[in-house]
BASE-505690 format. One line per 2 residues: number of its first residue (from 0); for each residue x, y, z of C-alpha. Coordinates in steps of 0.02 Angstrom, whole numbers, plus 50000, padded with zeros to 5 digits. Example, Ala and Ser with C-alpha at 12.3 -4.5 7.8 and 13.67 -1.06 7.14 Angstrom:
<pts>
0 = 50615/49775/50390 ~ 50684/49947/50357;
</pts>
This chain:
<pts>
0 = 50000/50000/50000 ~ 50148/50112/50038;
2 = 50226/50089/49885 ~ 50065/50108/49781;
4 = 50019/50256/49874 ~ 50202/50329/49811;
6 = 50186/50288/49629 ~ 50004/50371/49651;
8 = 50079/50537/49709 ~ 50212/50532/49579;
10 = 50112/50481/49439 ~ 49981/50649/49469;
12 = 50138/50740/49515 ~ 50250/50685/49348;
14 = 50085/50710/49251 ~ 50065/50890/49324;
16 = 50240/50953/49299 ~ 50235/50922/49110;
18 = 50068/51010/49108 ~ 50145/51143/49174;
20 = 50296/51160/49065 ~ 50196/51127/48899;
22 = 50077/51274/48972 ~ 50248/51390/48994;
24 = 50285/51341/48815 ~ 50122/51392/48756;
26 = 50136/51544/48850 ~ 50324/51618/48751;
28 = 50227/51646/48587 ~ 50365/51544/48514;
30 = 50498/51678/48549 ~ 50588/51508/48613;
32 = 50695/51617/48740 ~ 50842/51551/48813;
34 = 50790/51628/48990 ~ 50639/51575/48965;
36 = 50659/51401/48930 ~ 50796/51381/49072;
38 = 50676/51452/49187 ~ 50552/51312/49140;
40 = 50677/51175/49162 ~ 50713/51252/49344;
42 = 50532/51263/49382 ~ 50499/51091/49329;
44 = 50656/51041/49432 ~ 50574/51121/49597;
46 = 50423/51026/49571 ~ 50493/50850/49551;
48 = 50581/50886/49697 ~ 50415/50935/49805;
50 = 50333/50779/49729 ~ 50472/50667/49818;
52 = 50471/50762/49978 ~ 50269/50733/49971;
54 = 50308/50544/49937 ~ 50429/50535/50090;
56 = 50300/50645/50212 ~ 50187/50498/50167;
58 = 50317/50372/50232 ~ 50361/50480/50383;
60 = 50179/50491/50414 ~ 50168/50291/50426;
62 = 50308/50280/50546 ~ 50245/50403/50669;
64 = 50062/50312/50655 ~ 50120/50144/50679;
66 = 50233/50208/50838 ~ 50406/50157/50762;
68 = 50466/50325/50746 ~ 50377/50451/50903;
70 = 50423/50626/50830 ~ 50376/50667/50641;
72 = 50526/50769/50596 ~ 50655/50625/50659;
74 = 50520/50507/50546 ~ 50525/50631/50387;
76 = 50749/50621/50418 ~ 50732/50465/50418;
78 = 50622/50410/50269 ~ 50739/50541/50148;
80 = 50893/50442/50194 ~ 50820/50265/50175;
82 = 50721/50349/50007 ~ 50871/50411/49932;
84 = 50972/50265/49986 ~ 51077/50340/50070;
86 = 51049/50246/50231 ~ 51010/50287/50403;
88 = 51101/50260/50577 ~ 50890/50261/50647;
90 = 50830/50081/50637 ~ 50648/50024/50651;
92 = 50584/49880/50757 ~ 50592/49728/50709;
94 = 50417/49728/50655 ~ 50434/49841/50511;
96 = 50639/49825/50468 ~ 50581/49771/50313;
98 = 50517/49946/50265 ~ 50704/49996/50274;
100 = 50741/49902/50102 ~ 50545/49938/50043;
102 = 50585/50126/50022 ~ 50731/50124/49947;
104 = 50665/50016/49809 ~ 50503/50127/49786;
106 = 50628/50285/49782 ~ 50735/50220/49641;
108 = 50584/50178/49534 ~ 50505/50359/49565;
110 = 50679/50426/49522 ~ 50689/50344/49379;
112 = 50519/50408/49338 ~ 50568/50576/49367;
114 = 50748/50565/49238 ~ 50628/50525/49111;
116 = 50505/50667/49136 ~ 50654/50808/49182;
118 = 50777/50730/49000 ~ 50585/50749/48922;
120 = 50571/50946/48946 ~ 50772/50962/48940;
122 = 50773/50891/48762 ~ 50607/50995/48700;
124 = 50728/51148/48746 ~ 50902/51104/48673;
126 = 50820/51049/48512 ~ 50738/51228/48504;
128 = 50899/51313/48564 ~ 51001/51191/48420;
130 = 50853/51243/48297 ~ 50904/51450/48355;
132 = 51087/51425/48348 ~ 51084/51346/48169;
134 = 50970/51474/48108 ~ 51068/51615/48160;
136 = 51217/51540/48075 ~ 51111/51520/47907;
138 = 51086/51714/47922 ~ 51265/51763/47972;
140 = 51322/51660/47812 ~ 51185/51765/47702;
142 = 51256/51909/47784 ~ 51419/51857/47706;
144 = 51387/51828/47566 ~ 51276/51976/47535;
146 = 51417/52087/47595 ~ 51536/52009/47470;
148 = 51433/52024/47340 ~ 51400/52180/47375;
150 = 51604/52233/47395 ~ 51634/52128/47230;
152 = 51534/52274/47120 ~ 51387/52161/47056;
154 = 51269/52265/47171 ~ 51327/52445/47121;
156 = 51255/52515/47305 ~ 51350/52575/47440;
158 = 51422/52472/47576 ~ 51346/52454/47748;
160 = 51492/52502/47867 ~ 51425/52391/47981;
162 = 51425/52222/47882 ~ 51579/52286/47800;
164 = 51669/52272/47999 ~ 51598/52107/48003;
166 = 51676/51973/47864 ~ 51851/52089/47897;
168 = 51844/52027/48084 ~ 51812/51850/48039;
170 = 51928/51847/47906 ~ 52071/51901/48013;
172 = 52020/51758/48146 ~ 52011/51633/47993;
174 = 52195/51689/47970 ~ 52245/51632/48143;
176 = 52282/51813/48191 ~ 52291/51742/48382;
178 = 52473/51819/48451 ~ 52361/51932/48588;
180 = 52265/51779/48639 ~ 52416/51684/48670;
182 = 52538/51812/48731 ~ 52372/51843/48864;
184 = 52368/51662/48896 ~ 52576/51644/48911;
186 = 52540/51795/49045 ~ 52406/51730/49160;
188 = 52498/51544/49177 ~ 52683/51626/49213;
190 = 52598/51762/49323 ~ 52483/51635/49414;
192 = 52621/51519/49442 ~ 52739/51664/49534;
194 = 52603/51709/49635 ~ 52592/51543/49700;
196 = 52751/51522/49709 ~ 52793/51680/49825;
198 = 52623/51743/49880 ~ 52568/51571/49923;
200 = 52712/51480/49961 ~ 52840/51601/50037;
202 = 52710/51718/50089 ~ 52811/51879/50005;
204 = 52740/52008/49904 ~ 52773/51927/49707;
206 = 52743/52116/49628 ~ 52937/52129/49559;
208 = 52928/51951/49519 ~ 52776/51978/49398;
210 = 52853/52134/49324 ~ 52995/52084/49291;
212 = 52932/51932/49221 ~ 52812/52040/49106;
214 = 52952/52138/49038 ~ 53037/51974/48978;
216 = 52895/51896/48928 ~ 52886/51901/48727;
218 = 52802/51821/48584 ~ 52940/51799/48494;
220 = 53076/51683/48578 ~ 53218/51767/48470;
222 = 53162/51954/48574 ~ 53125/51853/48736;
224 = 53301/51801/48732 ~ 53353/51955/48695;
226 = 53269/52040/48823 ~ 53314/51906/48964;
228 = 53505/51932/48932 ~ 53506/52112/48950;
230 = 53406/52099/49108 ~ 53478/51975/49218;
232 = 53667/52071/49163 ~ 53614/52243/49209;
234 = 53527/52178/49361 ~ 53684/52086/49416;
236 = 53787/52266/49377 ~ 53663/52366/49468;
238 = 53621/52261/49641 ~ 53818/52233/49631;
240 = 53853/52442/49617 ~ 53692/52463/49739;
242 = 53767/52354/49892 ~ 53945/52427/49857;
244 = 53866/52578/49906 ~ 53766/52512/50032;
246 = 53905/52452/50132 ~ 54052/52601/50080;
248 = 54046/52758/50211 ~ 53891/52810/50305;
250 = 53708/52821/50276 ~ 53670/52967/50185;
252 = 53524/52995/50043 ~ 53667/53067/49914;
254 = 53709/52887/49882 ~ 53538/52836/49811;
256 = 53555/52986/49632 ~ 53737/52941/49638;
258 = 53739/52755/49629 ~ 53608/52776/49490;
260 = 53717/52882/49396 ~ 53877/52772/49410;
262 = 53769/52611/49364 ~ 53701/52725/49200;
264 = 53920/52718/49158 ~ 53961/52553/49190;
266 = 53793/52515/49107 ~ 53844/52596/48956;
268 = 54037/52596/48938 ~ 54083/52449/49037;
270 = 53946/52305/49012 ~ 53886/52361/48856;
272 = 53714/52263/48840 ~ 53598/52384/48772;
274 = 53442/52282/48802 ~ 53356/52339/48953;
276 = 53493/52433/49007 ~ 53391/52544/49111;
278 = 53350/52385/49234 ~ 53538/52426/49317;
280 = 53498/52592/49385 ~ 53324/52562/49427;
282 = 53416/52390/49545 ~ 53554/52489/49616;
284 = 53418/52625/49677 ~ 53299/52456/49746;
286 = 53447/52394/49870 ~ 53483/52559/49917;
288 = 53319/52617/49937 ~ 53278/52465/50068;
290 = 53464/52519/50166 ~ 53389/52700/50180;
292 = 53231/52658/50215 ~ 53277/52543/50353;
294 = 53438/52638/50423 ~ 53523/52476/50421;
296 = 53647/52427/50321 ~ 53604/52246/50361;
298 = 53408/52254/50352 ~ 53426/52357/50181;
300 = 53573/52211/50106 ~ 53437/52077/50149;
302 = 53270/52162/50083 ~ 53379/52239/49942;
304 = 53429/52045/49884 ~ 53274/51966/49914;
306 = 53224/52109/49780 ~ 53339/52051/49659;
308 = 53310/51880/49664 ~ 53132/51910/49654;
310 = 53178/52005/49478 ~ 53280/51878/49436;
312 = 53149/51742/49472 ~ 53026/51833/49369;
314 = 53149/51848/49225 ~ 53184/51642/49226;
316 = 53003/51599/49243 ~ 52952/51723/49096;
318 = 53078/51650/48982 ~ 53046/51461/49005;
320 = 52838/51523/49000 ~ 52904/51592/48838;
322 = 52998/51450/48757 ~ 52859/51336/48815;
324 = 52727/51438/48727 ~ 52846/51412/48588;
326 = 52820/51224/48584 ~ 52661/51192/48646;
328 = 52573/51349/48521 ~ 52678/51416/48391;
330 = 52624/51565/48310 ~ 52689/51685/48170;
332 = 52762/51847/48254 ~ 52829/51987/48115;
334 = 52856/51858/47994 ~ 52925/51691/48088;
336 = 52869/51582/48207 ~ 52884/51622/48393;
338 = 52988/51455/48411 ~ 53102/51478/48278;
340 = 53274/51474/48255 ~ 53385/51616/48250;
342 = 53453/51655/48087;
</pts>
């Protein structure tokens, strides 16, 4: 009787929910809205679900009759576990243990019943949304072709600037024009990964890290390269310069303009990488910054290195993002291929 009085509640229920949804169908004047029909499925999703909870109230209702359970809401607990199988520590008397294994079996028919009826009204709406999505392709390709026509001089009227926007952008994605989409993608794995590294891991602030990584970061593997050498040189020259002056003679805030300006010489005359020769300065005034900022020479020698390697991390971790970007998605920057080899 229990389990007939289960399949009655979910038959009227099932029966009703597709009423319901066919009447919501009705209802869109065939607009066949994606909102729309999502809001159906959810709607028809909230009422299966109240048709099960009415099936186990009927269950928990039994229980509390019969005395096996005293208090309805440990009854109603109990009859959802045992209903969705999921099993419950409660145990009936010995009387009705059976029921245990009874409700489980009448839930997995009902929710069974229910797949059927939910896949039912999910299928009605991706065939309509399919039906939308090829249609609108039918009209972007007359669109096309229209506009083509049109540019071709069989039409003799005037271009819409609006169409004429359109088969330009898609013909530069049908050309694989996708260096910003990668170079964007190289960027938020390499910058991700520092940040987890130091901000994560270490628990130190991974902004120089990122920069420096950034400015290293290329397309092209050839400028990467390029770029990497100058910078891990002239940062070398300029936390070198930077401590010398950290350490030599007293603390005084002359040192920071005139370490710059000696790194700027070296830089130029002595080292003689032009790439990113401005990083040497810009490191010689980081560690000496920290030393003055501090006023210890030992405090400012240890925050002034951690700086550097932090640059220097970010300069290793943007060239191997770069070369592995090379492998993994090749593209054609300035007329080679981002993994190519030098000439």
């Amino acid at each position: 009787m229990l389990v007939a009085a289960t399949m009655a509640v979910h038959g009227f229920g099932m029966i009703l929910t597709i009423d319901i949804s066919r009447t919501l169908e009705h209802r869109a004047n065939g607009t066949h809205s994606f909102l729309w029909g999502l809001g159906n499925i959810i709607l028809a999703s909230w009422l299966i679900m109240l048709v099960h909870l009415l099936e186990i109230a009927v269950w928990a209702a039994f229980f509390v009759i019969t005395g096996s359970i005293p208090k309805f809401g440990t009854s109603f607990y109990f009859a959802l576990l045992e209903y969705t199988t999921l099993g419950s520590s409660i145990s009936l008397s010995d009387e009705w243990n059976l029921l245990e294994g009874m409700i489980a079996i009448a839930g997995l028919m009902t929710f069974a019943w229910s797949t059927g009826v939910l896949f039912t009204i999910v299928q009605s709406f991706q065939n309509r949304q399919l039906e939308l999505i090829e249609a609108r392709r039918e009209r972007r390709q007359e669109i096309l072709a229209s506009s083509a026509h049109r540019r071709s001089g069989e039409t003799g009227g005037q271009n819409t600037p609006g169409f004429d926007r359109l088969p330009s952008a898609i013909q530069r994605l049908r050309q694989a024009d996708l260096v910003g989409v990668r170079f964007a993608s190289h960027i938020f794995i390499a910058s991700g990964t520092l940040w987890l590294l130091l901000q994560m891991g270490i628990g130190t602030n991974p902004i120089w890290a990122i920069s420096a990584m950034i400015a290293v970061s290329d397309p092209n593997m050839h400028e990467a390269m390029a770029t990497f050498r100058g910078r891990i040189f002239n940062t070398l020259l300029g936390c070198t310069v930077g401590l010398l002056f950290l350490v030599i003679g007293s603390s005084s805030q002359w040192k920071l303009p005139l370490a710059m300006a000696v790194t700027v010489l070296l830089s130029t005359y002595v080292v003689r990488v032009p790439a990113m020769w401005r990083q040497a300065p810009i490191t010689a005034a980081l560690v000496i910054a920290s030393g003055l900022m501090h006023h210890s020479k030992e405090v400012g020698i240890e925050d002034g290195l951690m700086r550097v390697i932090e640059v220097l991390l970010g300069c290793i971790v943007g060239l191997f993002f770069t070369w592995l970007m090379s492998r993994i998605w090749p593209v054609r920057v300035a007329g080679k291929a981002s993994g190519a080899s030098a000439p």
